[in-house]
N, C-alpha and C positions, 0 to 999 in steps of 0.2 A: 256100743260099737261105733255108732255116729259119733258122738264124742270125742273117742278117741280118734278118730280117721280127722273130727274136725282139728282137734288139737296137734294133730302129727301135722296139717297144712297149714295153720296159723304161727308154727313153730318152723315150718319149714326153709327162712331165710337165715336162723339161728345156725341150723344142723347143716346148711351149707356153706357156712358163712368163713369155713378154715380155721377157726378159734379152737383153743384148746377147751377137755372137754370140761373142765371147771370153770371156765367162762362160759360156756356153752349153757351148762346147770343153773349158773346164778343169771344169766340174761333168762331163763326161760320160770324160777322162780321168780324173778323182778313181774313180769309178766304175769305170772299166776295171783299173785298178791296183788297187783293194780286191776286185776280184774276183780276179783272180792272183794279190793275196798269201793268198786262201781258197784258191785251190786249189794255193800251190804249201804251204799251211799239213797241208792234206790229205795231200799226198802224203808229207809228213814223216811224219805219226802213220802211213802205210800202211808208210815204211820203218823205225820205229821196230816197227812190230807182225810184219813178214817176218819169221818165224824161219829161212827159206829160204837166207837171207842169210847171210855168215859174216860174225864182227865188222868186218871189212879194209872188206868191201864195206859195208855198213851205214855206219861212219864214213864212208867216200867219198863215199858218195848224198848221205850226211846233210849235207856238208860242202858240195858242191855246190849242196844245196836253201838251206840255210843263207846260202851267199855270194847265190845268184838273190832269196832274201827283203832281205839288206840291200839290193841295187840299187833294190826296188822300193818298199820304206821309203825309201830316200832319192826317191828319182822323188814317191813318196805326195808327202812333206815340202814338194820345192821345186814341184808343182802345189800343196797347200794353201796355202803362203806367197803363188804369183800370187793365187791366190784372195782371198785375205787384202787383198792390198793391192789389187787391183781394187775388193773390198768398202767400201773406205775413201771413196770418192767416191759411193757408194752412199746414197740417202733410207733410213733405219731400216727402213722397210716392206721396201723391195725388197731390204735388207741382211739381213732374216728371212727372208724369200722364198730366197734364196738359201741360208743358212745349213741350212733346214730340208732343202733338195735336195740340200745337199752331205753329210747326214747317213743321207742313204737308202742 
């Protein structure tokens, strides 16, 4: 419930922002994705830092977190591309507007 109340507030300059609501989806996936690729960024430096760990397992995790970041580089990618070309039909103003939210 926290969660979501925190997500409806950190999302909240999106869903006022006057954009239509397909820009509104891919600014707030852009978002959802840059935060997984932080935390799955995290959990690498944590398996990088495990001395707990023997090398086997350490490469393993690592390899694992590794492949989970490209999927989500690619997902980032082909959301900023829609973004991108939805922007295109965009007035300047509201193509700033947007550009500034997708930078948050």
């Amino acid at each position: 419930m926290k969660a979501a109340a925190a997500e409806k507030t950190s999302n909240s300059d999106i869903d006022d922002s006057g954009l239509s609501d397909t820009v509104k989806n891919l600014l707030k996936m852009i978002r959802e994705i840059k935060k997984q690729i932080a935390e799955k960024q995290a959990e690498m430096a944590a398996v990088m830092a495990d001395r707990s760990l023997s090398p086997e397992q350490a490469q393993a995790k690592a390899a694992s977190l590794q492949s989970a970041l490209a999927g989500l580089q690619s997902a980032l990618g082909t959301a900023q591309a829609s973004l991108s070309k939805a922007m295109k039909d965009m007035s300047a103003e509201t193509a700033a507007k947007t550009a500034s939210l997708a930078m948050k």
